[in-house]
C-alpha positions, -999 to 999 in steps of 0.1 A, spaced: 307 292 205 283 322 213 250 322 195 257 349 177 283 336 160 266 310 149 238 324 130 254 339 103 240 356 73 235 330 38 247 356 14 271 379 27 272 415 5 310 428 -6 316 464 -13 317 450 -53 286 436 -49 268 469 -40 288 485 -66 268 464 -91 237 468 -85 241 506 -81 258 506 -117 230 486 -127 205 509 -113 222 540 -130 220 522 -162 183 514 -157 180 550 -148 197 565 -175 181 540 -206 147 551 -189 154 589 -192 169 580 -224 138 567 -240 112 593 -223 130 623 -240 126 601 -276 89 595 -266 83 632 -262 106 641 -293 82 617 -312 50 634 -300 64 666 -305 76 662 -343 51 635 -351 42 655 -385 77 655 -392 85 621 -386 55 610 -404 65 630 -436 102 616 -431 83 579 -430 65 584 -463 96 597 -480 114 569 -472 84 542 -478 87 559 -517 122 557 -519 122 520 -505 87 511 -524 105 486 -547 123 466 -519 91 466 -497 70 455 -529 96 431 -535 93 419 -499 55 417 -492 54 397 -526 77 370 -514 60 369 -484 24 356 -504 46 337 -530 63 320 -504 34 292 -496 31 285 -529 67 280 -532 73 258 -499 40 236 -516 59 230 -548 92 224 -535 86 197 -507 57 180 -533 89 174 -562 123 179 -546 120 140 -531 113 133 -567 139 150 -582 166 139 -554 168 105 -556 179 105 -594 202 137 -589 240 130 -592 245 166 -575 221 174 -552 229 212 -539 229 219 -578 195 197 -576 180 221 -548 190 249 -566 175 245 -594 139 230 -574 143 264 -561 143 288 -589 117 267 -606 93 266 -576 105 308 -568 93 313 -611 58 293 -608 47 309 -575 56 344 -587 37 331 -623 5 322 -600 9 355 -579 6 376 -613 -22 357 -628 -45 366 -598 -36 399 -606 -40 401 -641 -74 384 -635 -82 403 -612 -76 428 -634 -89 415 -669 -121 400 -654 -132 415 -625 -122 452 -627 -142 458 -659 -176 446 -641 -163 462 -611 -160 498 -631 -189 489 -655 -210 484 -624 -199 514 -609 -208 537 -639 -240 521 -639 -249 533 -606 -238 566 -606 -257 574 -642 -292 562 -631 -286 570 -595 -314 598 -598 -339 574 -608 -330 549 -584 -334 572 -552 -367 581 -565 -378 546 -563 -366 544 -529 -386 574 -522 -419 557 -538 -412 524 -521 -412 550 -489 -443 560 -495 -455 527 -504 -447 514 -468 -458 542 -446 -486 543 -470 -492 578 -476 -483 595 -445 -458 614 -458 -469 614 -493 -463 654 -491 -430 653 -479 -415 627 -501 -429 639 -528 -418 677 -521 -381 661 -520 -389 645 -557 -405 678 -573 -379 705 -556 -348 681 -568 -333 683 -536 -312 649 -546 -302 664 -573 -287 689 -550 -271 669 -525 -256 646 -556 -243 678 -571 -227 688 -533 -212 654 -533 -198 658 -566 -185 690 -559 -169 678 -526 -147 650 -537 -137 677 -571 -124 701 -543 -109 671 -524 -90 662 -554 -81 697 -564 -104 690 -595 -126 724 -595 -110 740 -622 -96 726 -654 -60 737 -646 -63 720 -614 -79 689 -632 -46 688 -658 -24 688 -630 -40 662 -609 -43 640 -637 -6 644 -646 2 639 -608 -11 608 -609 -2 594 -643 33 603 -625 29 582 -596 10 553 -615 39 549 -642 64 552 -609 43 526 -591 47 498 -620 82 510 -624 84 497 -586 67 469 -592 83 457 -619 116 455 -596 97 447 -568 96 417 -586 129 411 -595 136 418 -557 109 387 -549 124 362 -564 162 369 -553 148 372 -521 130 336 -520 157 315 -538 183 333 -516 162 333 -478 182 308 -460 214 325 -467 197 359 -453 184 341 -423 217 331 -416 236 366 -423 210 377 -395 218 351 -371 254 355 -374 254 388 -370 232 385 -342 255 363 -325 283 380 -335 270 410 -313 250 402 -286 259 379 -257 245 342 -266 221 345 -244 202 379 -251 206 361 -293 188 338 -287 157 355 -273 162 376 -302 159 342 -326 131 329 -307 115 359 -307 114 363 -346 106 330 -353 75 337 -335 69 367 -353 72 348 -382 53 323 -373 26 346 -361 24 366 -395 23 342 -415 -4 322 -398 -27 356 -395 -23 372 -430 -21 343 -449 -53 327 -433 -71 361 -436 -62 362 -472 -79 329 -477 -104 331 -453 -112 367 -469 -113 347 -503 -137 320 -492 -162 350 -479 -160 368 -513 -170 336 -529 -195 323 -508 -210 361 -514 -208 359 -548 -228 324 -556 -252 333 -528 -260 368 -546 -268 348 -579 -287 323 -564 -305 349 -547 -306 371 -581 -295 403 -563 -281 426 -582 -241 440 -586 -228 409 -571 -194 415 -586 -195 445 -569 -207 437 -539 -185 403 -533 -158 420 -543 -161 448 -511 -173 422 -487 -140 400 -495 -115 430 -494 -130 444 -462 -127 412 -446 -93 411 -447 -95 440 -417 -104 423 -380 -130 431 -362 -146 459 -381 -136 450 -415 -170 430 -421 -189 462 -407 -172 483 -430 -179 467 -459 -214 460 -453 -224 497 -451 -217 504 -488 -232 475 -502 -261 476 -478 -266 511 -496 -261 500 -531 -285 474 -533 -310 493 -513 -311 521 -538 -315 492 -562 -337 477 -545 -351 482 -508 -363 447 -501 -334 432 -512 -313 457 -499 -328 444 -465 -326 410 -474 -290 413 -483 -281 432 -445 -296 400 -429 -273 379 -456 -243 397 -443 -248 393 -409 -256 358 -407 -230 351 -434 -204 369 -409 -213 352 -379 -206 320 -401 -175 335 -407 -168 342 -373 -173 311 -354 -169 286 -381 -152 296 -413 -126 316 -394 -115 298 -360 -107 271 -387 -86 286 -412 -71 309 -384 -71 290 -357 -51 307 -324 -26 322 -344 -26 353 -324 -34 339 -290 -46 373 -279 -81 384 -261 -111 403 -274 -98 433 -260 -63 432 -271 -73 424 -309 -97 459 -301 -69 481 -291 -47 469 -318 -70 473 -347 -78 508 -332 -42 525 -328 -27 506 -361 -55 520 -378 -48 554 -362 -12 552 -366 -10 537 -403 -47 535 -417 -57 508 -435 -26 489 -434 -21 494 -395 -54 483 -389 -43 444 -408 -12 440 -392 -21 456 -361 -32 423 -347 1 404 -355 19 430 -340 5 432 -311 8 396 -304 44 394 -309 40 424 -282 21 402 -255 45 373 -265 73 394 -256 59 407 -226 49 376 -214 82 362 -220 97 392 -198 74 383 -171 79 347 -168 116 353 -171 118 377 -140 92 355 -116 115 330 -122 146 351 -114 127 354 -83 125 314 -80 88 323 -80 60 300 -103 55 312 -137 22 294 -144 -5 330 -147 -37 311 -131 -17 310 -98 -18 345 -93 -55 347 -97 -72 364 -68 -38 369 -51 -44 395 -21 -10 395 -8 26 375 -8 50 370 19 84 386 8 99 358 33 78 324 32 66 331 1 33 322 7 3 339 -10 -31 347 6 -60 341 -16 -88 373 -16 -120 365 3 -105 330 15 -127 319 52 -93 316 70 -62 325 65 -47 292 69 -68 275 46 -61 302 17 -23 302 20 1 287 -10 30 277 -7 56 286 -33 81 264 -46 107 285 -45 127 301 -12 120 283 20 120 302 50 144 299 79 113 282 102 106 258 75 142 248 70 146 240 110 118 220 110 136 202 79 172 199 98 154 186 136 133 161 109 164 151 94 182 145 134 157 122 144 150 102 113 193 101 113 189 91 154 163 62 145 183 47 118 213 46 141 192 31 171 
C-alpha cells in the first residue's frame, strides 16, 4: 500500500462538523454583541437605572429586610436546633412533626435575640450615644479654644499672635456657624417652611420604615422555618431548565456563594463586635473620654474592609483631640496598634480565608462596590468579588482541561511560550532550551507516539525470542 495511504488523518472533519462550530461561533458572536449594546445602554441611562433600582429597593424593602434578617438569625437558629433536636428526637413518637416544631421554636428565639440587640442597642447605647453628641456640639467653642491654648502651650509662644487673633476675632465661631449653615441647606432646612416639610418627609419614611420592618419580620421567620423547601423549589427548577450539567455548576456555584457570605459578614459582624469592645474597656481603663461614643464608631466602621478602620478613626481622633490633645494623640496610637491586632490576629482568626482573594482584589472591590452602592457596596463588595474569581477560576480550569491541558496555576508561572503540537512549554530565562522544556500530560505528539509503537515492537520481539 502506498505511503500515503497509509498516514491518514486521526480525526477526520464532516461537512456537519464544520457546520457546528460555525453555528457555535455565530452564537458566540451574536451573545457578545448582545451583551456590549446592554453595557453601553447601562452607561448611557445609568441615572435612570439607578432611580428605577431605588424604586424598586422601596417597594421590596420589607422582603429584603425580611431576608437580611434571616440571614443573621440564621446562626443562631442552626446553634439551637442541632444543640436540642437529638434531645427532643429520641422521645418523639412523630419525628417530622418533632422537627417542625424544633424549628419554629429555634426560628422564635433567634428572632427574640436579634430584637434584643436592637432594643439595647437602642435603650442603652443610643441615649449616651445622643447625650454625648449634644455635649460636644454645646461646649464645642470652649473646647477648640483649649486646643488653641494647648497650641500655644507647645510651640510655646511662637504664634501667640496668631492663635490668639483666631480666639479674639471668633473666627470659630464663624466656621461653626458655615458648618451649621451647610448641612441646614443640605437638608433643605434654611427656612422654616422648608424645615416643616423635611421634618414631615421624614417622619413619613421613618413610620414606613417600621411598617417594613415589622413585616420584614414576619417574612424572617417564614423564610427560616420554610428554607429547605425554597432550596429545593430552586433546584428543581434549575434542573427542570437547564441541561444537568450547566445545573449543577449553577448549585455549586451558589453553595459557594453561600458559603462565602456567610463566612465574611458573619465573621465581620463579630469580629467588628470584639473591636468595639475591646475599645470600650481599653478607653475606661485609659479614662478617655466619650468612650460610648467612640467604641461605638470604631465597631461600626470596622465592619467595612480595608478602609473601614481608617474611617472611623478620623472622627474619633478629632473628638477626643478637641477634648483633649494628649489624649487625643494617645488614643491615634491606640487605634492603630489596636488595628494591627485586629489585622493579623483577631481577624485572620475569626475570618480565616473565607474570601481566598489577594490584597489587590479585596482593593478593587471595596472601591467600585463603594462607588456603585456606597456604604453597603463597599461590605459586600468583597464577597462578591470572590464568588467572581471563583467563577472565573472555575471557567479557566474547565477550558485548560478541555484542551487536555494541566489545570494546576503555578505551572504556568514564567511560561514564555507553548507548543500548539508537543505541548511543551518553555520556561522565560531558562540556560537552555532543553533543560526548560515541560512536558504536558495531555496530547502526545506524532514523534513521541513512534518512538512509543518501535518501543512497543522490540519489547513484543524480545518476549517472543
Amino acid at each position: 500500500m502506498p505511503e500515503e495511504n497509509q498516514k491518514k488523518p486521526e480525526y477526520q472533519r464532516t461537512p456537519r462538523d464544520d457546520y457546528r462550530r460555525y453555528q457555535g461561533l455565530m452564537w458566540t458572536a451574536i451573545v457578545a454583541a448582545v451583551l456590549i449594546i446592554i453595557f453601553y445602554f447601562c452607561i448611557l441611562r445609568y441615572q435612570g437605572l439607578i432611580a428605577a433600582a431605588n424604586a424598586l429597593s422601596l417597594i421590596f424593602q420589607p422582603i429584603i429586610m425580611g431576608l437580611v434578617m434571616a440571614f443573621l438569625m440564621n446562626p443562631i437558629m442552626k446553634f439551637v436546633e442541632n444543640r436540642s433536636l437529638p434531645f427532643f428526637l429520641k422521645r418523639s413518637k412523630n419525628p417530622k412533626r418533632t422537627r417542625q416544631r424544633i424549628r419554629g421554636v429555634a426560628s422564635v428565639i433567634s428572632l427574640l435575640l436579634l430584637l434584643g440587640v436592637v432594643v439595647l442597642f437602642f435603650a442603652v447605647v443610643a441615649p449616651i450615644f445622643v447625650e454625648t453628641l449634644n455635649d460636644l456640639i454645646k461646649n464645642i467653642n470652649e473646647k477648640v479654644y483649649n486646643v488653641l491654648d494647648w497650641a500655644n502651650e507647645i510651640t510655646q509662644g511662637r504664634f501667640e499672635k496668631e492663635i490668639m487673633g483666631a480666639k479674639d476675632d471668633k473666627k470659630i465661631n464663624d466656621a461653626i456657624n458655615t458648618a451649621v449653615g451647610f448641612v441646614r441647606s443640605y437638608f433643605d432646612l434654611s427656612e422654616q417652611e422648608q424645615m416643616v416639610n423635611t421634618l414631615a418627609r421624614w417622619g413619613f419614611s421613618l413610620g414606613r420604615t417600621v411598617f417594613n420592618f415589622l413585616i420584614g419580620i414576619v417574612v424572617s421567620v417564614y423564610t427560616l422555618t420554610s428554607k429547605e423547601k425554597f432550596k429545593s423549589q430552586i433546584k428543581k427548577l434549575l434542573y427542570g431548565i437547564f441541561h444537568p450539567t450547566w445545573a449543577n455548576v449553577m448549585v455549586r456555584i451558589g453553595r459557594k456563594t453561600d458559603e462565602v457570605f456567610y463566612g465574611f459578614i458573619i465573621g465581620k459582624i463579630i469580629d467588628s463586635i470584639i473591636i468595639g469592645c475591646i475599645c470600650y474597656v481599653s478607653m475606661l481603663l485609659m479614662q478617655m473620654p466619650y468612650a460610648v461614643l467612640c467604641s461605638v464608631i470604631i465597631g461600626v466602621t470596622n465592619i467595612i474592609p480595608v478602609f473601614g478602620p481608617y474611617i472611623g478613626a478620623v472622627p474619633t481622633v478629632i473628638i477626643i483631640f478637641v477634648n483633649n490633645p494628649m489624649q487625643g494623640i494617645y488614643f491615634l496610637i491606640f487605634v492603630l496598634v489596636l488595628q494591627q491586632i485586629d489585622g493579623n490576629i483577631i481577624g485572620p482568626k475569626i475570618l480565616g480565608d473565607s474570601t481566598g482573594l489577594s490584597s489587590f482584589w479585596v482593593v478593587l472591590a471595596i472601591v467600585v462596590g463603594g462607588g456603585l452602592f456606597s456604604i453597603p457596596g463597599m461590605v459586600i463588595g468583597v464577597p462578591m468579588m470572590s464568588v467572581i474569581y471563583y467563577v472565573c477560576g472555575e471557567i479557566a480550569t474547565y477550558l485548560v482541561s478541555k484542551r487536555k491541558l494541566p489545570t494546576e496555576t503555578d505551572v504556568y508561572y514564567n511560561v514564555e511560550e507553548v507548543n500548539p503540537s508537543t505541548l511543551e512549554v518553555v520556561y522565560k530565562g531558562a540556560e537552555s532550551r532543553k533543560e526548560s522544556k515541560y512536558k504536558f500530560p495531555g496530547k502526545k505528539s506524532k514523534e513521541s507516539k513512534k518512538e512509543e509503537t518501535l518501543i512497543s515492537e522490540e519489547e513484543q520481539g524480545e518476549e517472543e525470542r
